[in-house]
TORBATI-608774 format. One record per residue (C-alpha): residue number from 1; residue in one letter; x, y, z. Coordinates in nm, 2 decimals, always signed. Example, Ala and Ser with C-alpha at 12.3 -4.5 7.8 and 13.67 -1.06 7.14 Angstrom:
+-----+------+--------+--------+--------+
! seq ! type !     xx !     yy !     zz !
+-----+------+--------+--------+--------+
!   1 !    A !  +1.23 !  -0.45 !  +0.78 !
!   2 !    S !  +1.37 !  -0.11 !  +0.71 !
+-----+------+--------+--------+--------+
***
This chain:
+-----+------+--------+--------+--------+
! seq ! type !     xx !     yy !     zz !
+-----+------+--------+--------+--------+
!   1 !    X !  -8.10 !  +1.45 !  +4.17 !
!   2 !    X !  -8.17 !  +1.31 !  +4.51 !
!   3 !    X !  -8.01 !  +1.42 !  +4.79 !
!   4 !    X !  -7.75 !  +1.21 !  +4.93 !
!   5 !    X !  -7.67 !  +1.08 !  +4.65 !
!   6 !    X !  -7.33 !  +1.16 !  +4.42 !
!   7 !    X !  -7.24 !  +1.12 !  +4.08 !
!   8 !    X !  -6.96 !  +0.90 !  +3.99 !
!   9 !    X !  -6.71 !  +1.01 !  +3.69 !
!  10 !    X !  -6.60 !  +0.75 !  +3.39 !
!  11 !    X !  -6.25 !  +0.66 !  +3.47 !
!  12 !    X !  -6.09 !  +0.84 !  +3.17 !
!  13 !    X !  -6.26 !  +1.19 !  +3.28 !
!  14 !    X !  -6.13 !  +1.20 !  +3.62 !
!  15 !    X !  -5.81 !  +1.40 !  +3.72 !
!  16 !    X !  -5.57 !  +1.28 !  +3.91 !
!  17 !    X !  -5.45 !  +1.43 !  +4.17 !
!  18 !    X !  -5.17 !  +1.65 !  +4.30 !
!  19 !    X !  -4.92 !  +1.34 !  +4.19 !
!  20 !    X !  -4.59 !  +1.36 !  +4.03 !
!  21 !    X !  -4.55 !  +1.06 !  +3.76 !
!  22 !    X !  -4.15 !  +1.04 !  +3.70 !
!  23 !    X !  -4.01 !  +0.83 !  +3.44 !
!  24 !    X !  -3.68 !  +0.73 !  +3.47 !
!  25 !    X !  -3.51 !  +0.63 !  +3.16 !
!  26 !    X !  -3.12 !  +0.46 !  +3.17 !
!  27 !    X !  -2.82 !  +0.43 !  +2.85 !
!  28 !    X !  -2.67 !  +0.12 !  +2.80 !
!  29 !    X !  -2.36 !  +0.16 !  +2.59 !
!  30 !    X !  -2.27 !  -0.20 !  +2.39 !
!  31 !    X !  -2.00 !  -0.23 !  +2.17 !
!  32 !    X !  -1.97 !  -0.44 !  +1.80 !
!  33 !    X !  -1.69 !  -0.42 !  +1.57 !
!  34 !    X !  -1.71 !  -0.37 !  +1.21 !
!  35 !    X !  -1.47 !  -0.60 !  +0.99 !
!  36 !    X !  -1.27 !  -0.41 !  +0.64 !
!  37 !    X !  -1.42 !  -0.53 !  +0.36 !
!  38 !    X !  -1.12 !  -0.56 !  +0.12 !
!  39 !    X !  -0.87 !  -0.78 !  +0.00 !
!  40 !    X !  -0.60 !  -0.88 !  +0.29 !
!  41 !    X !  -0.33 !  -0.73 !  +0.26 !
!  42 !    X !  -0.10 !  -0.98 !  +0.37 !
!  43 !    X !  -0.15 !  -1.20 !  +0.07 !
!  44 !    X !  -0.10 !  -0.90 !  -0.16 !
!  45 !    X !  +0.22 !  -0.83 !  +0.00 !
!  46 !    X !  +0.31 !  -1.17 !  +0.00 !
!  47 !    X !  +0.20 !  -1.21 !  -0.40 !
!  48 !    X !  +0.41 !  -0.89 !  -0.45 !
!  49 !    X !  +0.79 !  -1.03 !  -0.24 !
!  50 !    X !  +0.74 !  -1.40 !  -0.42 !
!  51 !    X !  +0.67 !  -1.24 !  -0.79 !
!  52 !    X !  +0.90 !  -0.97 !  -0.78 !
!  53 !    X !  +1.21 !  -1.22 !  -0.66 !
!  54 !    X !  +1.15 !  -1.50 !  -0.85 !
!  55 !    X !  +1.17 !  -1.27 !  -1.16 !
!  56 !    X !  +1.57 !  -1.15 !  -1.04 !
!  57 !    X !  +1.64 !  -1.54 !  -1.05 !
!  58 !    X !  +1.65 !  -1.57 !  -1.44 !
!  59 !    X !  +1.86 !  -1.24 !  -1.48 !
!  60 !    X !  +2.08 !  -1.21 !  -1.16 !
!  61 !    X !  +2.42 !  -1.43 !  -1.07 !
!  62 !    X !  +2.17 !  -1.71 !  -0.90 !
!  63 !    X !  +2.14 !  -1.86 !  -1.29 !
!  64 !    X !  +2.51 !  -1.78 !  -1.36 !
!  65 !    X !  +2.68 !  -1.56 !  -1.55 !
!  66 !    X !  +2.64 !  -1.32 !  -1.79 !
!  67 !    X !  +2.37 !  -1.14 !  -1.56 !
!  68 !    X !  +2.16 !  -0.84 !  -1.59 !
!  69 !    X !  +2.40 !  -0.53 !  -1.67 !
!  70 !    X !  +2.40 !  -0.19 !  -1.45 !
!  71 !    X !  +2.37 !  +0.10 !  -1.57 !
!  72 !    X !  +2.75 !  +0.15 !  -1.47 !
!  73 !    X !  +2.86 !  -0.10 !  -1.76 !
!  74 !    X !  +2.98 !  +0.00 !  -2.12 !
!  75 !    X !  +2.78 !  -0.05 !  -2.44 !
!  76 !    X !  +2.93 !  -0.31 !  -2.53 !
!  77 !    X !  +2.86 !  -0.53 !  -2.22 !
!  78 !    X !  +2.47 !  -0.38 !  -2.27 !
!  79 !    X !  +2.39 !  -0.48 !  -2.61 !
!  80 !    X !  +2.50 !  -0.85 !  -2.63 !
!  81 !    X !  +2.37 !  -0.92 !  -2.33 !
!  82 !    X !  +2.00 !  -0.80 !  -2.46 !
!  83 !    X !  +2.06 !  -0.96 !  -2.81 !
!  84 !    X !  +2.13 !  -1.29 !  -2.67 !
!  85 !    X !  +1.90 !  -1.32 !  -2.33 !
!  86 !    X !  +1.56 !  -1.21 !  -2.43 !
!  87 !    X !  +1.42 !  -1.55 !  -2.26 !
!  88 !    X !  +1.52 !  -1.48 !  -1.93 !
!  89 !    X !  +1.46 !  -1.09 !  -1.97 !
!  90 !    X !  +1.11 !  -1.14 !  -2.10 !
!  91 !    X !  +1.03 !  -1.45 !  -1.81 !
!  92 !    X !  +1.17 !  -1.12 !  -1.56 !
!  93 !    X !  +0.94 !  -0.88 !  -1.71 !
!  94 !    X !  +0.63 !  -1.09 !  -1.72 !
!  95 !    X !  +0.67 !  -1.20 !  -1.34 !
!  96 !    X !  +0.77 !  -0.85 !  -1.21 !
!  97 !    X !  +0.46 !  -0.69 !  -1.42 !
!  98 !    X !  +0.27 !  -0.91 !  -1.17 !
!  99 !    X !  +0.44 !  -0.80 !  -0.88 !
! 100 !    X !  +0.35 !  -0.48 !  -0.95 !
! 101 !    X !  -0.02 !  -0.52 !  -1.03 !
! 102 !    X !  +0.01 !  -0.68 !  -0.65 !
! 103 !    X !  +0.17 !  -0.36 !  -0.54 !
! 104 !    X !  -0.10 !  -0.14 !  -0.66 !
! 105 !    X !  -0.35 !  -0.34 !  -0.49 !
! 106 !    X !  -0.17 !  -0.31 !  -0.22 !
! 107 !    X !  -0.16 !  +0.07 !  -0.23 !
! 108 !    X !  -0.57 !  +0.13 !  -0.28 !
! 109 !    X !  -0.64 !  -0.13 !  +0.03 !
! 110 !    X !  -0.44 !  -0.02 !  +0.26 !
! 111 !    X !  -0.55 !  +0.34 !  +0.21 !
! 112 !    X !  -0.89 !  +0.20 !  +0.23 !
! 113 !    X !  -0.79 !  -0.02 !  +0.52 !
! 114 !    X !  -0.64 !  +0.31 !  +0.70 !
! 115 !    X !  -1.00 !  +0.53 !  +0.62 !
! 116 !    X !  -1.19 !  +0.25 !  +0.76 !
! 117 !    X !  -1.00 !  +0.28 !  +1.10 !
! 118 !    X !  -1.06 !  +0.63 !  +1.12 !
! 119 !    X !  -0.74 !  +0.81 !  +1.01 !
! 120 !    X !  -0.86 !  +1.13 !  +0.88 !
! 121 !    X !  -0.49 !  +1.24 !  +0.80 !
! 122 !    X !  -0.34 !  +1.30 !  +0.46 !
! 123 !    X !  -0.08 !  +1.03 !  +0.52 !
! 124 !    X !  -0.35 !  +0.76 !  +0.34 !
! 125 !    X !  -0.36 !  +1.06 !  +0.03 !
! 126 !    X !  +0.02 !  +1.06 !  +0.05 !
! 127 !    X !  +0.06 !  +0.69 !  +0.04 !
! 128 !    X !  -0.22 !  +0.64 !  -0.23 !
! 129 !    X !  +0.00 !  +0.92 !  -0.46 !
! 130 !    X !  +0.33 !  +0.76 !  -0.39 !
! 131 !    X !  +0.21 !  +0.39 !  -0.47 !
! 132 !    X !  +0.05 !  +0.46 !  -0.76 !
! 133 !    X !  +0.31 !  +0.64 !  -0.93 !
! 134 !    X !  +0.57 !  +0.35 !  -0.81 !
! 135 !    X !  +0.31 !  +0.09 !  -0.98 !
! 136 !    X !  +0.30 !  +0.31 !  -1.31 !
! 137 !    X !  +0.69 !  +0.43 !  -1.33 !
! 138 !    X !  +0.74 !  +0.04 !  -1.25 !
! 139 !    X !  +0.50 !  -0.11 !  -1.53 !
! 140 !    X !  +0.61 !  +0.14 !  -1.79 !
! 141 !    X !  +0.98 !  +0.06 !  -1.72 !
! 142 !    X !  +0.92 !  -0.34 !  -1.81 !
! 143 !    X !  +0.71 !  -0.23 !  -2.11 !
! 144 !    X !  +0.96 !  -0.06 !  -2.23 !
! 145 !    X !  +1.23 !  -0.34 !  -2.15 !
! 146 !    X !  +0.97 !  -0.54 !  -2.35 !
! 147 !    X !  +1.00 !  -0.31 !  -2.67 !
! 148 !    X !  +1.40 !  -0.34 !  -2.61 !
! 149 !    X !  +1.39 !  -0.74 !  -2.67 !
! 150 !    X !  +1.14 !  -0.69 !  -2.95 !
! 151 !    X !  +1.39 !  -0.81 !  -3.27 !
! 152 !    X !  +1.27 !  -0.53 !  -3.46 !
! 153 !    X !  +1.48 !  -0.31 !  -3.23 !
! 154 !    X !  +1.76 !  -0.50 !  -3.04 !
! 155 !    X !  +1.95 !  -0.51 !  -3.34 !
! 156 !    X !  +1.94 !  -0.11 !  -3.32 !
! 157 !    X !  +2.20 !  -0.05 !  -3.02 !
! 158 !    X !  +2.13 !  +0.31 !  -3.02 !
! 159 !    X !  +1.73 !  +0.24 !  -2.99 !
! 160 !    X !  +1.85 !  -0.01 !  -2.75 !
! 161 !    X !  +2.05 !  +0.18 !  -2.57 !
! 162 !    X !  +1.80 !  +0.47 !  -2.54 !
! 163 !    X !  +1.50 !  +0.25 !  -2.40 !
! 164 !    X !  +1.70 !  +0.08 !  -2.14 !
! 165 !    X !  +1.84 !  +0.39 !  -2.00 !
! 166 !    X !  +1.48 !  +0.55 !  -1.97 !
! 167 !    X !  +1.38 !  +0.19 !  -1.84 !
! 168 !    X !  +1.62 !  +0.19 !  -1.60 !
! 169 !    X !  +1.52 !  +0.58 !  -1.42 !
! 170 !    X !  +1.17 !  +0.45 !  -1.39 !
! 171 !    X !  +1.27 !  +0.12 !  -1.28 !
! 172 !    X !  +1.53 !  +0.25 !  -1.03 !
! 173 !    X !  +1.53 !  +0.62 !  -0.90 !
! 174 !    X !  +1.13 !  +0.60 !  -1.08 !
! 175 !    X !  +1.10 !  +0.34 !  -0.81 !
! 176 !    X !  +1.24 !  +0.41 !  -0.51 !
! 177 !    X !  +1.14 !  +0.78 !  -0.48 !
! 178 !    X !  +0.76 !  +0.75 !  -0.49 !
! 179 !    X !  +0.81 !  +0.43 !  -0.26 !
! 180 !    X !  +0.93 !  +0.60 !  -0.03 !
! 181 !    X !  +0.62 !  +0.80 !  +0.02 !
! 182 !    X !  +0.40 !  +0.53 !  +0.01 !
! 183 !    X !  +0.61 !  +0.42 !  +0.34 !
! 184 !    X !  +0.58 !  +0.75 !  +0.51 !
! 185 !    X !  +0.23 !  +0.79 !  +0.41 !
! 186 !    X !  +0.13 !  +0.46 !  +0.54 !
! 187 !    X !  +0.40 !  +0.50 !  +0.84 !
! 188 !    X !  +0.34 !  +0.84 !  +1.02 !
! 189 !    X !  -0.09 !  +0.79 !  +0.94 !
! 190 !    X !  -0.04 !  +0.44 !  +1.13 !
! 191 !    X !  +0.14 !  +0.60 !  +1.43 !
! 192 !    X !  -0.09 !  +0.87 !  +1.51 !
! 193 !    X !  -0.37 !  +0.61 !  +1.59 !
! 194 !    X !  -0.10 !  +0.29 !  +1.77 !
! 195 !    X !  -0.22 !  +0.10 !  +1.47 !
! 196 !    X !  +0.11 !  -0.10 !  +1.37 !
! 197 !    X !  +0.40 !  -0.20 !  +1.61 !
! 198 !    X !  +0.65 !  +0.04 !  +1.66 !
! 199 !    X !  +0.92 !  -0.15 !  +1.50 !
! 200 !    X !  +0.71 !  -0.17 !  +1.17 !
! 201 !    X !  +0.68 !  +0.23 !  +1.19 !
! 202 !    X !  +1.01 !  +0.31 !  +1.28 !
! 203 !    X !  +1.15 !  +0.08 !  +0.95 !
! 204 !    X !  +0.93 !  +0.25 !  +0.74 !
! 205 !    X !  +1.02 !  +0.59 !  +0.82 !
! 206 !    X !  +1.36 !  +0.48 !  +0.77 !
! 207 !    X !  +1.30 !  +0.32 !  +0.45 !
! 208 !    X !  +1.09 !  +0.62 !  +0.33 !
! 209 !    X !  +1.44 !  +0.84 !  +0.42 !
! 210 !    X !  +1.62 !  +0.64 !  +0.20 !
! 211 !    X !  +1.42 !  +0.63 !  -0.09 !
! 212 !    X !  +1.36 !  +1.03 !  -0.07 !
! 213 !    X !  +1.75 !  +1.05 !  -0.08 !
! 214 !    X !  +1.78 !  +0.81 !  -0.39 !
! 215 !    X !  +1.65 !  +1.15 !  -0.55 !
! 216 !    X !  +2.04 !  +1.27 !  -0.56 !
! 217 !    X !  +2.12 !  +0.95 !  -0.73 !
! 218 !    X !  +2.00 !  +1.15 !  -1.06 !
! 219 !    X !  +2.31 !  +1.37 !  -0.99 !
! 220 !    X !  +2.59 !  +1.15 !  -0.84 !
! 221 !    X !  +2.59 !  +0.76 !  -0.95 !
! 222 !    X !  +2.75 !  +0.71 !  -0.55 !
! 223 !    X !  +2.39 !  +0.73 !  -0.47 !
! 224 !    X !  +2.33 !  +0.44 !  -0.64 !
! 225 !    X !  +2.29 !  +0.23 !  -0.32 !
! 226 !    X !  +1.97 !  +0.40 !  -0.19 !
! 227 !    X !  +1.78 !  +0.22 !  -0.46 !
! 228 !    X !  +1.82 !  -0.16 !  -0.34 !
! 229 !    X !  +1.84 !  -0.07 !  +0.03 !
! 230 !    X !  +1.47 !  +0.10 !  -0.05 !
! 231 !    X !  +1.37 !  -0.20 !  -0.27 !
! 232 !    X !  +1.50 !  -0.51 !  -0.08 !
! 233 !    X !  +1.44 !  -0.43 !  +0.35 !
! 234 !    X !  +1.09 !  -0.24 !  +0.20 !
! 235 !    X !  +0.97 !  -0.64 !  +0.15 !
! 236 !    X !  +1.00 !  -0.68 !  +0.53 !
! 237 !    X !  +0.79 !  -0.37 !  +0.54 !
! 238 !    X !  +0.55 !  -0.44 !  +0.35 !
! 239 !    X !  +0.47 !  -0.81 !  +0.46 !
! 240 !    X !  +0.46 !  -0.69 !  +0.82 !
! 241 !    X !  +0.26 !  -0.39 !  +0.76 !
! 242 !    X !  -0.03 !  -0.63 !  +0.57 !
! 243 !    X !  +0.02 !  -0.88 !  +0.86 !
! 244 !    X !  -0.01 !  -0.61 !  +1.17 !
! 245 !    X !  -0.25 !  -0.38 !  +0.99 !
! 246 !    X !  -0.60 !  -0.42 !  +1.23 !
! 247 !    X !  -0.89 !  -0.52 !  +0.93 !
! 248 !    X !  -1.13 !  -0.47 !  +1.21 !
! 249 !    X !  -1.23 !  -0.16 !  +1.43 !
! 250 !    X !  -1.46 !  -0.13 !  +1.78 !
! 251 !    X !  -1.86 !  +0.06 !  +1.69 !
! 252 !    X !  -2.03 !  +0.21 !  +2.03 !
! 253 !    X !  -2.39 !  +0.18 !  +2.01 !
! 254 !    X !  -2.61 !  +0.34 !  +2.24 !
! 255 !    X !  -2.94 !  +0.19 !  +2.37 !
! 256 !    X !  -3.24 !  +0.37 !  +2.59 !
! 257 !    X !  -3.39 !  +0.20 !  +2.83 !
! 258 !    X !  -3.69 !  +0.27 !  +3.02 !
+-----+------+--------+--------+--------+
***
């Protein structure tokens, strides 16, 4: 090599020099929201208020008298009333078996509907238990008000007798009992997380008191009017809780930026 002269390096076989190369690298946190993917549960409640009181209008006072007997009344007020009125009981049976399909729908979204939003609690496991075994107690009380009107067995007074007793502890302390821990369930799980009003909780802890209490009814017949006051305000209940209920919840997603 001649003297004077230097040899130049390629480009990608030099080093660089004593130089610090920092990259600096940022988070940007965005936000989406997920929507429940379920039937709303507003119209369910809704489905389950219309169907289950449009079936009291054939059998209560609103179509005149004779009405539906209580469980308070003699045989002899029982039996005719069953051997005469199987139109109107069956037309009750047929639109209150709705209601409570409705019900249980009811029951498996919302504890969905609650799992989706992040309660981790086993109020959704309480409400799913209670609701279900309302929606079974209630179904196998009208089947077996069905099998009352059948004419094979209305003209049996005892059979008669028999099946509407056992109809009537599903259909009432059956009823109100496990609905009332569909209410708590659905109530206290609600509250932890500010997902429903106060008011809505509040009436649903209530509601959930008095159908827990309907338990003594099965002892003392005075009890009698935990039943209805469970049944008839838990339709408020239920509409408002399928209107308030959020069906959609907030996702953070984080992005790197160079």
């Amino acid at each position: 090599m001649q003297k004077g002269w230097r040899r130049t390096l390629p480009f990608s076989e030099r080093k660089p020099d004593a130089c610090l190369i920092t990259v600096m690298t940022s988070t940007i946190e965005a936000k989406t929201t997920s929507r429940f993917a379920g039937p709303h549960l507003a119209l369910l409640a809704i489905l389950y208020t219309v169907l289950f009181n449009a079936g009291l209008f054939p059998v209560t006072a609103l179509a005149g008298k004779p009405y539906w007997p209580g469980p308070w009344e003699p045989t002899s007020v029982i039996v005719p009333y069953f051997q005469t009125h199987a139109g109107p009981v069956l037309t009750c049976l047929f639109l209150q078996s709705g209601a409570t399909i409705c019900l249980g729908l009811f029951t498996a979204a919302v504890v969905a509907q609650l799992r989706f939003l992040g309660v981790n609690s086993a109020g959704p496991w309480i409400a799913l238990f209670g609701g279900f075994l309302t929606v079974f107690n209630g179904l196998a009380a009208a089947l077996m008000m069905w099998t009352l009107i059948h004419p094979a067995v209305v003209q049996n007074p005892p059979a008669l007798m028999a099946l509407y007793y056992l109809a009537y502890a599903l259909g009432g302390p059956g009823f109100s009992i496990p609905m009332g821990l569909l209410m708590a369930g659905v109530s206290v799980a609600a509250s932890f997380m500010k997902l429903l009003p106060k008011w809505i909780v509040v009436l649903g802890l209530v509601l959930a008191v008095a159908g827990e209490l309907s338990w003594l009814h099965l002892i003392s017949p005075a009890m009698l009017f935990l039943i209805p006051l469970t049944r008839f305000p838990g339709f408020i209940w239920i509409v408002a809780v399928g209107i308030a209920l959020p069906r959609t919840r907030a996702n953070a997603v984080a992005t790197a930026i160079a």
